[in-house]
Predicted model as a PDB file, atoms N, CA, C, CB and O in Angstrom, pLDDT in the B-factor column:
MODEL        1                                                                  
ATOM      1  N   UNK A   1     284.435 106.300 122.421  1.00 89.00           N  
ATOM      2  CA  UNK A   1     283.214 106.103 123.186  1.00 89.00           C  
ATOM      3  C   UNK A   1     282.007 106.051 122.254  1.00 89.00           C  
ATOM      4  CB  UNK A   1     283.043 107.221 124.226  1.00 89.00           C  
ATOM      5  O   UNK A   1     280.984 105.375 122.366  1.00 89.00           O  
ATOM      6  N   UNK A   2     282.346 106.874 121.359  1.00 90.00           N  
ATOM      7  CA  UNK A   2     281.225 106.986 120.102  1.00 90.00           C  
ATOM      8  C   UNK A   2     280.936 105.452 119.512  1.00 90.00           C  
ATOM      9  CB  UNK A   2     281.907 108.053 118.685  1.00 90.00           C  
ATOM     10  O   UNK A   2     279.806 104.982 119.380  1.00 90.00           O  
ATOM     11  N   UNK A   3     282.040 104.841 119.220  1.00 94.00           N  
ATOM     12  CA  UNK A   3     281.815 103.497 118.882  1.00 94.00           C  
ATOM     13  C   UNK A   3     281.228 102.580 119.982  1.00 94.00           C  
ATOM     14  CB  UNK A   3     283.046 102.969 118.433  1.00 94.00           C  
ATOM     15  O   UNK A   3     280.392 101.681 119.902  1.00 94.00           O  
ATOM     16  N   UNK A   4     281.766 102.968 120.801  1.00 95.00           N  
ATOM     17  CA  UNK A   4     280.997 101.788 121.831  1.00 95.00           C  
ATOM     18  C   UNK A   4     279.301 101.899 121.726  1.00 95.00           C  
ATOM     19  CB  UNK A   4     281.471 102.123 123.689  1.00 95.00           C  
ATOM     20  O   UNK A   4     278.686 100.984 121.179  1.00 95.00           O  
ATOM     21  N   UNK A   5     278.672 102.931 122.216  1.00 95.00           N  
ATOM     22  CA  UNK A   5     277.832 103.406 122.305  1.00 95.00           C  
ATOM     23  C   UNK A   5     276.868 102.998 120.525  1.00 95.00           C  
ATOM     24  CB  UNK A   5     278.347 104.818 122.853  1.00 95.00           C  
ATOM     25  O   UNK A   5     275.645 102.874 120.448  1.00 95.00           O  
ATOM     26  N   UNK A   6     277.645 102.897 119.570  1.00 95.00           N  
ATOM     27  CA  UNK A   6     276.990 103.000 117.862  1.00 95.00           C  
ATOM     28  C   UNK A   6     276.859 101.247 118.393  1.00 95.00           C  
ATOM     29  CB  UNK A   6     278.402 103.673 115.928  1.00 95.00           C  
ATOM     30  O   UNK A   6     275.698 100.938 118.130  1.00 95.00           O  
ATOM     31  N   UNK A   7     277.495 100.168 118.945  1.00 96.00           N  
ATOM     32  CA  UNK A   7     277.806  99.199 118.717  1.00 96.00           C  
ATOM     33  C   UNK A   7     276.893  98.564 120.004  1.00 96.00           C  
ATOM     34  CB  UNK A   7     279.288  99.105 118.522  1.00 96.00           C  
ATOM     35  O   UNK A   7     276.271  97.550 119.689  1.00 96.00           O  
ATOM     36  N   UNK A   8     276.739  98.983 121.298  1.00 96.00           N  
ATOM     37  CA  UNK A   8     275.636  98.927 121.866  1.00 96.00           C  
ATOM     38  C   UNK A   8     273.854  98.934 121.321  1.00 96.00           C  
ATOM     39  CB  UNK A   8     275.957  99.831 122.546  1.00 96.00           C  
ATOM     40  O   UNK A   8     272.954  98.100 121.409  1.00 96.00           O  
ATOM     41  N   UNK A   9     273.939 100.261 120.771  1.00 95.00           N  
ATOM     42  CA  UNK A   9     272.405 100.204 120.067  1.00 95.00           C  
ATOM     43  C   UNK A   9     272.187  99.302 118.980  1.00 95.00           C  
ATOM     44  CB  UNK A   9     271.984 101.541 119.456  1.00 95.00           C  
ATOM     45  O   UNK A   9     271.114  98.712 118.851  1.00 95.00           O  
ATOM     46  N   UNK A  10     273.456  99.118 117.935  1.00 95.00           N  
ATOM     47  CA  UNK A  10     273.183  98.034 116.849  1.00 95.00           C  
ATOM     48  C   UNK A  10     272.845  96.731 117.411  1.00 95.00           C  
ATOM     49  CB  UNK A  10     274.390  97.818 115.933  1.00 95.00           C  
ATOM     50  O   UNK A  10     272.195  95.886 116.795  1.00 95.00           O  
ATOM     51  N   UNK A  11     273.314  96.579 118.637  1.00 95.00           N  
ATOM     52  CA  UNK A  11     273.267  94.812 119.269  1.00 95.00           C  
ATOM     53  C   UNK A  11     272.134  94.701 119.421  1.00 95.00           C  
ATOM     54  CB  UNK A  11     273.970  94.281 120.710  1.00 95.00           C  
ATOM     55  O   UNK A  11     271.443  93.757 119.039  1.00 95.00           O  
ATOM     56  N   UNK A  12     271.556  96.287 120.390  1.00 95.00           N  
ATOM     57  CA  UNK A  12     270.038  95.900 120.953  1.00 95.00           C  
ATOM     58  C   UNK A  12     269.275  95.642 119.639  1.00 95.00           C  
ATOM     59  CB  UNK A  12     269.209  97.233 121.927  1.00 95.00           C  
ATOM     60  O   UNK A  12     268.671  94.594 119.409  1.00 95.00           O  
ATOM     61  N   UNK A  13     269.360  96.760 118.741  1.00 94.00           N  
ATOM     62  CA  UNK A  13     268.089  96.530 117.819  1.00 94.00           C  
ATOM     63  C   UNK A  13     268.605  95.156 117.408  1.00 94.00           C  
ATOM     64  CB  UNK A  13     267.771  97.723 116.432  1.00 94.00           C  
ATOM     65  O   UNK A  13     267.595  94.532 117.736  1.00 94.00           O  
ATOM     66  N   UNK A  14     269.290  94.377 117.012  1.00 93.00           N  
ATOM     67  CA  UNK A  14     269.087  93.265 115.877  1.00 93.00           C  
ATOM     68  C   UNK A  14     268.492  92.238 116.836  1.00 93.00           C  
ATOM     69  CB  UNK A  14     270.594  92.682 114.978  1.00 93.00           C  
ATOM     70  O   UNK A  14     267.997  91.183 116.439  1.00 93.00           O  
ATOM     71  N   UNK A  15     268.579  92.674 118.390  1.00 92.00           N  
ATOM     72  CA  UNK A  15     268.056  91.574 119.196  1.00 92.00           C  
ATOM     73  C   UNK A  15     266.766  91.718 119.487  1.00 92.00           C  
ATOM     74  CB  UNK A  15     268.710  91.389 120.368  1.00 92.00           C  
ATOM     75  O   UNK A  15     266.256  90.911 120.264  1.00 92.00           O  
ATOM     76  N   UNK A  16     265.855  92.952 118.827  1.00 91.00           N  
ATOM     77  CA  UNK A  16     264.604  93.394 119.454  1.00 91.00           C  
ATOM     78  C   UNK A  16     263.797  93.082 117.408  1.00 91.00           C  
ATOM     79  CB  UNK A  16     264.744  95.599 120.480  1.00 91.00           C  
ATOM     80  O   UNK A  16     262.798  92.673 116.816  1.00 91.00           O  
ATOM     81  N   UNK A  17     264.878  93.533 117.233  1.00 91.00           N  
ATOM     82  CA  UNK A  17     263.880  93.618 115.491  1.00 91.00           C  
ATOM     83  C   UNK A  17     264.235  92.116 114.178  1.00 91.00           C  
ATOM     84  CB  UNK A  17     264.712  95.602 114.355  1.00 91.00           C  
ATOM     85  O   UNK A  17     263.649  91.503 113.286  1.00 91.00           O  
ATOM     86  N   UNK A  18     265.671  92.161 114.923  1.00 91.00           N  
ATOM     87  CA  UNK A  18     265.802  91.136 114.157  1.00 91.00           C  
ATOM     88  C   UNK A  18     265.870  89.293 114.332  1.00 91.00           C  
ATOM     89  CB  UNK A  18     266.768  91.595 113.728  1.00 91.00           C  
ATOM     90  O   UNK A  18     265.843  88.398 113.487  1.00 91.00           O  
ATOM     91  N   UNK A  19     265.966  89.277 115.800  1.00 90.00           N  
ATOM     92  CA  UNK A  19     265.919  87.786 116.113  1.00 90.00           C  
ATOM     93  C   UNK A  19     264.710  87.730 115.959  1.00 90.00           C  
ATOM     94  CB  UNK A  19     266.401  87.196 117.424  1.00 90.00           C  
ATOM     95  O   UNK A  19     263.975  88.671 116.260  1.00 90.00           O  
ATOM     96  N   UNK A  20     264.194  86.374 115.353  1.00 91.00           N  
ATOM     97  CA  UNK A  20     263.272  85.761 115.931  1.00 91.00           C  
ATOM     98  C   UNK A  20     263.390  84.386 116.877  1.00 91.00           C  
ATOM     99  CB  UNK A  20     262.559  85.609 114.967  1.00 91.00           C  
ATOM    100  O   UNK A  20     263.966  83.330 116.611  1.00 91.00           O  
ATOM    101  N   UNK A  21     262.580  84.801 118.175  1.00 90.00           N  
ATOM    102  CA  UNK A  21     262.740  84.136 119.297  1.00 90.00           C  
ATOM    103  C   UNK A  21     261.687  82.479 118.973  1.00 90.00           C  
ATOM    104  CB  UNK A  21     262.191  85.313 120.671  1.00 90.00           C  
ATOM    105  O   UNK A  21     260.875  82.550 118.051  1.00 90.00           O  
ATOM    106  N   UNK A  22     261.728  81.930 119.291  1.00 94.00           N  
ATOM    107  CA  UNK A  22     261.067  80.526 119.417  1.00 94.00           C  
ATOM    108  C   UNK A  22     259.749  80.869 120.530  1.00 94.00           C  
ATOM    109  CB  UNK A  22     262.340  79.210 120.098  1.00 94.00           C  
ATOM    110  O   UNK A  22     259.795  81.535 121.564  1.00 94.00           O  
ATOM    111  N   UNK A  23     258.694  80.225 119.966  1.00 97.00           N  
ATOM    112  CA  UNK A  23     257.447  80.300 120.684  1.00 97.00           C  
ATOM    113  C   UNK A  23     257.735  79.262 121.919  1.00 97.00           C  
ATOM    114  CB  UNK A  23     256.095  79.887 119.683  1.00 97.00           C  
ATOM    115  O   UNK A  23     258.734  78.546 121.990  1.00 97.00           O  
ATOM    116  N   UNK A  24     256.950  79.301 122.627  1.00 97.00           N  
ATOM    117  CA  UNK A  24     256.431  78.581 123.702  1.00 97.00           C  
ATOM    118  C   UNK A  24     256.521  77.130 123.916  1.00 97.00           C  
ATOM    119  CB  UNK A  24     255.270  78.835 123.721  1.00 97.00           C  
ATOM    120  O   UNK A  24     256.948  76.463 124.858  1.00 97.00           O  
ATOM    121  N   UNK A  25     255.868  76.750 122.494  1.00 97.00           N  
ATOM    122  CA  UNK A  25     255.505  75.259 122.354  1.00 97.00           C  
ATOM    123  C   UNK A  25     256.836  75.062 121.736  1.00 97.00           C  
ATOM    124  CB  UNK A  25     254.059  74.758 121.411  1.00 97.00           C  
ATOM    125  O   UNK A  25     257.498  74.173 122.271  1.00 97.00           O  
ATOM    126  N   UNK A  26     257.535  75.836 120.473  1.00 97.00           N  
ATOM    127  CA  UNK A  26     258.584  75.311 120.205  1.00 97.00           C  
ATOM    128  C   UNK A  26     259.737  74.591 121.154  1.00 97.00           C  
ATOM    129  CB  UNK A  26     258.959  76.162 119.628  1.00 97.00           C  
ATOM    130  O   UNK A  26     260.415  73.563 121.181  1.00 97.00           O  
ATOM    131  N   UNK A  27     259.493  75.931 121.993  1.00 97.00           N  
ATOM    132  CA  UNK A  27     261.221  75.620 123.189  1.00 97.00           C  
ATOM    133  C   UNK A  27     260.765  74.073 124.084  1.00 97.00           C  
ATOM    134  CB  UNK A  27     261.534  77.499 125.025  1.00 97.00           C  
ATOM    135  O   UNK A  27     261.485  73.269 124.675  1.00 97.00           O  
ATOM    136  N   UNK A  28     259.479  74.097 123.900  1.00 98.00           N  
ATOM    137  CA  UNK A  28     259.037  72.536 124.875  1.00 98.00           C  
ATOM    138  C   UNK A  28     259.425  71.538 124.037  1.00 98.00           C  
ATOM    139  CB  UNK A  28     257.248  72.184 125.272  1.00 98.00           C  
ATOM    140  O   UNK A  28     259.774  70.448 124.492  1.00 98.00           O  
ATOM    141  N   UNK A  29     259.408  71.795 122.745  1.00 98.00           N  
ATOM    142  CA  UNK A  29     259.520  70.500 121.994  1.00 98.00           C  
ATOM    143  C   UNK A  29     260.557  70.086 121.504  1.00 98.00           C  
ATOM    144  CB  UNK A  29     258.834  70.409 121.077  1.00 98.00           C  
ATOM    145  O   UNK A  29     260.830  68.977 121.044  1.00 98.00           O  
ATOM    146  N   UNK A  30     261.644  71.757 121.688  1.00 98.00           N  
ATOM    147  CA  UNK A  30     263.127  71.530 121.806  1.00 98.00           C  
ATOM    148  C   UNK A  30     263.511  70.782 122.826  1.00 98.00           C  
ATOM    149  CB  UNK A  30     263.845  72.661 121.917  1.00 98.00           C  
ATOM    150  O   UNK A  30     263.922  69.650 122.569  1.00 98.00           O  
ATOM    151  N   UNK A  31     263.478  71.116 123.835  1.00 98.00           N  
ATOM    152  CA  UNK A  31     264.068  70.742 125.245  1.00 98.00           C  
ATOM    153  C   UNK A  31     263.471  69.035 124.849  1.00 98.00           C  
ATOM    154  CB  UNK A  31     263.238  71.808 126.978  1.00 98.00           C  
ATOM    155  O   UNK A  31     264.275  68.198 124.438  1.00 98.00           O  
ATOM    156  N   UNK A  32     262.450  68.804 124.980  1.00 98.00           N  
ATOM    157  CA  UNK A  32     261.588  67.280 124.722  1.00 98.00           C  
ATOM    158  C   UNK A  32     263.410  66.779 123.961  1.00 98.00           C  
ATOM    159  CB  UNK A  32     259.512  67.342 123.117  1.00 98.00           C  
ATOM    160  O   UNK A  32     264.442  66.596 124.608  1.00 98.00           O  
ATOM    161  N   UNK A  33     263.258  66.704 122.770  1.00 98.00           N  
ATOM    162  CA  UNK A  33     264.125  66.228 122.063  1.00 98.00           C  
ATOM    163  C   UNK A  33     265.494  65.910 122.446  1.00 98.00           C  
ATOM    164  CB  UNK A  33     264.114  66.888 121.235  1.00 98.00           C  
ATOM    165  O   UNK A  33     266.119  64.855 122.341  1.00 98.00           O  
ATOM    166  N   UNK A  34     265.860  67.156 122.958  1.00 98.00           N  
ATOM    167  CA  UNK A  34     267.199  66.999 123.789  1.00 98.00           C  
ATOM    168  C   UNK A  34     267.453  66.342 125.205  1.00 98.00           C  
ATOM    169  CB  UNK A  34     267.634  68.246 123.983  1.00 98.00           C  
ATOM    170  O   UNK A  34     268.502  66.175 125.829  1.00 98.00           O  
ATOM    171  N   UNK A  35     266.007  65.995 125.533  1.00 98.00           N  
ATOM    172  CA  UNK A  35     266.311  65.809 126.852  1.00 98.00           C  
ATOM    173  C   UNK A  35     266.415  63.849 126.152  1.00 98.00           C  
ATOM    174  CB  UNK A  35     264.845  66.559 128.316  1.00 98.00           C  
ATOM    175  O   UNK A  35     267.290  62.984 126.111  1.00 98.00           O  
ATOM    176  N   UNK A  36     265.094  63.955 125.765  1.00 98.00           N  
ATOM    177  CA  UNK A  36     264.738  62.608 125.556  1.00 98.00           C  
ATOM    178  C   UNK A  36     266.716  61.982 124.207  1.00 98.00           C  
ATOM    179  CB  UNK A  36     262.483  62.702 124.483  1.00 98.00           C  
ATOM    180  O   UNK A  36     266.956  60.776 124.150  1.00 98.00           O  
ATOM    181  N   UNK A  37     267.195  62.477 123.820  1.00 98.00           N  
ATOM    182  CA  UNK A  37     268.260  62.391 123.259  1.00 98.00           C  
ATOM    183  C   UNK A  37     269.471  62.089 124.204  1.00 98.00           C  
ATOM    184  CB  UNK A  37     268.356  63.487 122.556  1.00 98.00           C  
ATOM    185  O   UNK A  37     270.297  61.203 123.983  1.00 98.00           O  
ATOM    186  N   UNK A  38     269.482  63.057 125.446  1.00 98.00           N  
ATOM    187  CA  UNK A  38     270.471  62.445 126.451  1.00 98.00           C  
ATOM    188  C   UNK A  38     270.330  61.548 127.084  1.00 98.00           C  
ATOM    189  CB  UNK A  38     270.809  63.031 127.248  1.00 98.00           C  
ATOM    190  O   UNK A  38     271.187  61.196 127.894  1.00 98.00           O  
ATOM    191  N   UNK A  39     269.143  60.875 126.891  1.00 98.00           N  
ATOM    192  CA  UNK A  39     268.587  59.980 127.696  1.00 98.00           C  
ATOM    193  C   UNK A  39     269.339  58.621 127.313  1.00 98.00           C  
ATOM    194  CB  UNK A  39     267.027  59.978 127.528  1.00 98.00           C  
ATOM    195  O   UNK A  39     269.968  57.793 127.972  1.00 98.00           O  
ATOM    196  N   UNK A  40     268.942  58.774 125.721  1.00 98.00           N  
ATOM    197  CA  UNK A  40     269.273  57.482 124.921  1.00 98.00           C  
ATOM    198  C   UNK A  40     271.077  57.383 124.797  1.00 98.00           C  
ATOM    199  CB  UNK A  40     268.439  57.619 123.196  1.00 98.00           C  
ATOM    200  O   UNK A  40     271.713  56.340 124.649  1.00 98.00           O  
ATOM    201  N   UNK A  41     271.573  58.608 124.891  1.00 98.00           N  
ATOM    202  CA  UNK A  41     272.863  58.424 124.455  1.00 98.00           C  
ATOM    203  C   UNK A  41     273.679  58.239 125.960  1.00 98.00           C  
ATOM    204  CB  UNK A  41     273.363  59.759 123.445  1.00 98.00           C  
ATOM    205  O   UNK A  41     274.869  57.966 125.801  1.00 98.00           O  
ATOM    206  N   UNK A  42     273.315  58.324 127.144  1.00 98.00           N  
ATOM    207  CA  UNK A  42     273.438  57.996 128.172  1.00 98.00           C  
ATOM    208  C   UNK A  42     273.515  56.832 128.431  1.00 98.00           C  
ATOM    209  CB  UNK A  42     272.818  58.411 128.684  1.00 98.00           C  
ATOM    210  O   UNK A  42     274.385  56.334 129.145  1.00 98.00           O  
ATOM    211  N   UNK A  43     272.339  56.067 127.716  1.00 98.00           N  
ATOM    212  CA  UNK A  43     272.159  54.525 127.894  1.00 98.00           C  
ATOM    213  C   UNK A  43     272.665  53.868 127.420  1.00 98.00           C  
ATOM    214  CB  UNK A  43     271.289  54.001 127.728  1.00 98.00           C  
ATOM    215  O   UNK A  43     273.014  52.782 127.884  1.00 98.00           O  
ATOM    216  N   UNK A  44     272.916  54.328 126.200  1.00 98.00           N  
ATOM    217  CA  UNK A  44     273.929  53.751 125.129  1.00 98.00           C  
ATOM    218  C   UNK A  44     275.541  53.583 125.377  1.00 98.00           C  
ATOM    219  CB  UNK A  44     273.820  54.664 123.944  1.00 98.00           C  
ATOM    220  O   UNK A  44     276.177  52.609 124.976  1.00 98.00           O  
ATOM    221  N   UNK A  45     276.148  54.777 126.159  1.00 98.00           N  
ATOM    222  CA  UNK A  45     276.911  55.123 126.615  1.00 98.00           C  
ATOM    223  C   UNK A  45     277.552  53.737 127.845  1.00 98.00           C  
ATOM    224  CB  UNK A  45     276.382  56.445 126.954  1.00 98.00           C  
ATOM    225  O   UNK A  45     278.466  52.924 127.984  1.00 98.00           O  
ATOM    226  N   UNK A  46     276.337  54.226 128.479  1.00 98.00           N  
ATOM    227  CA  UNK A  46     276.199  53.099 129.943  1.00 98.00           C  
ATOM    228  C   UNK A  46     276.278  51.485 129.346  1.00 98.00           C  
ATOM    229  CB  UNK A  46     274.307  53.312 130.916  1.00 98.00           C  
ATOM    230  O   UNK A  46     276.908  50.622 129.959  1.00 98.00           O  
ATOM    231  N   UNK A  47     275.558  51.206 128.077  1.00 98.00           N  
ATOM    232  CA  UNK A  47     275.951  49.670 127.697  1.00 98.00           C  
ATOM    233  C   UNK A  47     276.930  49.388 127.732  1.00 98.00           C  
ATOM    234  CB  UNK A  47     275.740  49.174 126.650  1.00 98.00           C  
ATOM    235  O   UNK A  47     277.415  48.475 128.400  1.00 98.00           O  
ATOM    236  N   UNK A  48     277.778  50.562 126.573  1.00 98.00           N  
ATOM    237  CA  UNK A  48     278.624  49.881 126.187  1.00 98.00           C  
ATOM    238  C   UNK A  48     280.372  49.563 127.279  1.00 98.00           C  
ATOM    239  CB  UNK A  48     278.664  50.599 124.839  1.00 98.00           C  
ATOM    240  O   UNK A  48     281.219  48.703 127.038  1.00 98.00           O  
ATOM    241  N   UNK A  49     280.387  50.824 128.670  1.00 98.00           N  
ATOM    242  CA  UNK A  49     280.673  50.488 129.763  1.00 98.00           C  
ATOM    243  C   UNK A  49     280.866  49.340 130.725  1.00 98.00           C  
ATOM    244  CB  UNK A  49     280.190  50.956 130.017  1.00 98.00           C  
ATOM    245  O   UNK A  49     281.581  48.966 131.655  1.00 98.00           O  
ATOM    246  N   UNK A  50     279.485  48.871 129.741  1.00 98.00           N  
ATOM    247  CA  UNK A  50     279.253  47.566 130.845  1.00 98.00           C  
ATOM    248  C   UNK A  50     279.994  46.788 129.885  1.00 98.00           C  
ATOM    249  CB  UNK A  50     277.491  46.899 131.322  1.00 98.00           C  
ATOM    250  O   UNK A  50     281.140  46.449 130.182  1.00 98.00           O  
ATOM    251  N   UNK A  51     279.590  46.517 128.977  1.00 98.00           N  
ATOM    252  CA  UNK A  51     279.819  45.147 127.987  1.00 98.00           C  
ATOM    253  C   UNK A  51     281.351  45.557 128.027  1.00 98.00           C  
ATOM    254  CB  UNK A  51     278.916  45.037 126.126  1.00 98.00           C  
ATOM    255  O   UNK A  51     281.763  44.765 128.875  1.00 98.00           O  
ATOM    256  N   UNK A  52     282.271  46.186 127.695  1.00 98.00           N  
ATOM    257  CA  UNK A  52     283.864  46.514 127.565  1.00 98.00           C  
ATOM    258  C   UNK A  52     283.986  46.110 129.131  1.00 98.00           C  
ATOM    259  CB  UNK A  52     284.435  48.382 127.042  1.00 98.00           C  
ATOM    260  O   UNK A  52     284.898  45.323 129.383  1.00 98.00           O  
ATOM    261  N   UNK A  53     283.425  46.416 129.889  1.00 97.00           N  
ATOM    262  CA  UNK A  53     283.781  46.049 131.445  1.00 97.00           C  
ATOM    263  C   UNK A  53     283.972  44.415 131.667  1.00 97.00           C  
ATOM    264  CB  UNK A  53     282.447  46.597 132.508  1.00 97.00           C  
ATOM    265  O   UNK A  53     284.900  43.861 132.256  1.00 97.00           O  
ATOM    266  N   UNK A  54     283.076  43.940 131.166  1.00 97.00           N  
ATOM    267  CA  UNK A  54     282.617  42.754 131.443  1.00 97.00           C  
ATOM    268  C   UNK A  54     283.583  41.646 130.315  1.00 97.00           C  
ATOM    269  CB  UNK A  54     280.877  42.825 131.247  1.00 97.00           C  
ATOM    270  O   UNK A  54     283.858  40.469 130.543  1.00 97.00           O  
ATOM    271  N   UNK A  55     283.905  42.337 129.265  1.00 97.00           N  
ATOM    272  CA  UNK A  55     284.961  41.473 128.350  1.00 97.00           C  
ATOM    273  C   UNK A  55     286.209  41.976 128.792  1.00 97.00           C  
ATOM    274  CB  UNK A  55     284.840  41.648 126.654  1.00 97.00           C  
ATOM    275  O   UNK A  55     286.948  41.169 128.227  1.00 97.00           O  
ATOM    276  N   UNK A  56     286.968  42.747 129.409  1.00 96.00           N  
ATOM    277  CA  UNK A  56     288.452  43.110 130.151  1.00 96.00           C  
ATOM    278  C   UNK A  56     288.090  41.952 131.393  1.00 96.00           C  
ATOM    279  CB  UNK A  56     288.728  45.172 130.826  1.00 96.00           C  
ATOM    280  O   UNK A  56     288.826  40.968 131.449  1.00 96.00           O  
ATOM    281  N   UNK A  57     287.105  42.059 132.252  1.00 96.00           N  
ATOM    282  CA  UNK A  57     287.337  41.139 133.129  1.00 96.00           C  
ATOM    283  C   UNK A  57     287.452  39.840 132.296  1.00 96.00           C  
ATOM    284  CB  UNK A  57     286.295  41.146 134.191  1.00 96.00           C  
ATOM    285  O   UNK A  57     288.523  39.255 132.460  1.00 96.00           O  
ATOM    286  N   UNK A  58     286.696  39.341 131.552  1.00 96.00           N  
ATOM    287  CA  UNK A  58     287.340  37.876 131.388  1.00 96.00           C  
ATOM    288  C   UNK A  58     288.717  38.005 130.599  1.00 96.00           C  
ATOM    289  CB  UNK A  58     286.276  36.810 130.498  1.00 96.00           C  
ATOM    290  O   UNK A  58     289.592  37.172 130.834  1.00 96.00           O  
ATOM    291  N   UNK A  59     288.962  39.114 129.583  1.00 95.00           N  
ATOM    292  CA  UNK A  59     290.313  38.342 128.880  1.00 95.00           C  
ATOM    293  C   UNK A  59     291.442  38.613 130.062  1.00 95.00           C  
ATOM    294  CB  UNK A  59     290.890  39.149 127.120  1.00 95.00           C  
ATOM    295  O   UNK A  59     292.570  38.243 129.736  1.00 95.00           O  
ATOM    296  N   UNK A  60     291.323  39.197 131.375  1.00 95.00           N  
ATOM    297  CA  UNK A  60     292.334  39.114 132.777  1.00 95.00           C  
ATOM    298  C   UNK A  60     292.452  38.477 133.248  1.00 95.00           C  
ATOM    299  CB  UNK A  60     292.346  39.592 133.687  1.00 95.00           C  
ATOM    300  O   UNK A  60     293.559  38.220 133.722  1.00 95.00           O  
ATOM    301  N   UNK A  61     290.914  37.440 133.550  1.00 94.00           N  
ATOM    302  CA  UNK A  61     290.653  35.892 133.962  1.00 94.00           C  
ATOM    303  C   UNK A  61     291.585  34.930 133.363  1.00 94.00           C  
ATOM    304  CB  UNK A  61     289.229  35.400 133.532  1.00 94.00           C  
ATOM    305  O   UNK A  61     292.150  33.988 133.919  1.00 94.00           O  
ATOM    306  N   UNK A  62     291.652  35.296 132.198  1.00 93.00           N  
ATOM    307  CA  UNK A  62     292.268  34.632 131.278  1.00 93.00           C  
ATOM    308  C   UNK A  62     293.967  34.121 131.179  1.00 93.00           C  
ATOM    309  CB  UNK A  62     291.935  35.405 130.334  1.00 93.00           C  
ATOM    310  O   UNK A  62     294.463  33.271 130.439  1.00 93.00           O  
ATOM    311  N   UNK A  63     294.665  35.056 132.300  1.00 90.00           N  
ATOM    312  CA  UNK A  63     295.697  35.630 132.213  1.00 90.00           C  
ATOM    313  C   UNK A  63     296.547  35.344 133.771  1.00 90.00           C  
ATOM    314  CB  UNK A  63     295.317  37.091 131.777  1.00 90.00           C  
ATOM    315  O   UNK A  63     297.717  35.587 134.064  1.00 90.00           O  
ATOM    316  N   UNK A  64     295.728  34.895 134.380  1.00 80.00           N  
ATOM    317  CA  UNK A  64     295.569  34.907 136.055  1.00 80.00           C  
ATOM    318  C   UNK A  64     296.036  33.254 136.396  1.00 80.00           C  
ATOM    319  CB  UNK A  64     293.611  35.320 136.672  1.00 80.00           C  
ATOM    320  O   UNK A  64     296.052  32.844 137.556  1.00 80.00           O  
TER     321      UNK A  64                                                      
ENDMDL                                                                          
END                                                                             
């Protein structure tokens, strides 16, 4: 129990003394990045869906 308890308080302090947390503006400009990042790789994603979509239908055309 002794250990649990030694291993409890070590967690808190390194999370009170030793993280440093990200400001305000940082976490906005994180999120910004990531959001604006899924955006693009979404789209990118979504092209290339289409275009592979759109060349299986003709080489089937092809075949028909």
């Amino acid at each position: 129990m002794k250990k649990l308890e030694l291993y409890l308080k070590d967690s808190y302090n390194e999370l009170v003394e030793k993280v440093t947390w990200p400001t305000w503006e940082q976490l906005q400009q994180s999120t910004m990045i990531v959001l604006v990042s899924t955006l693009l790789i979404t789209a990118v994603v979504g092209l290339m869906d289409l275009s592979s979509n759109s060349i299986l239908k003709f080489v089937y055309s092809l075949f028909k």
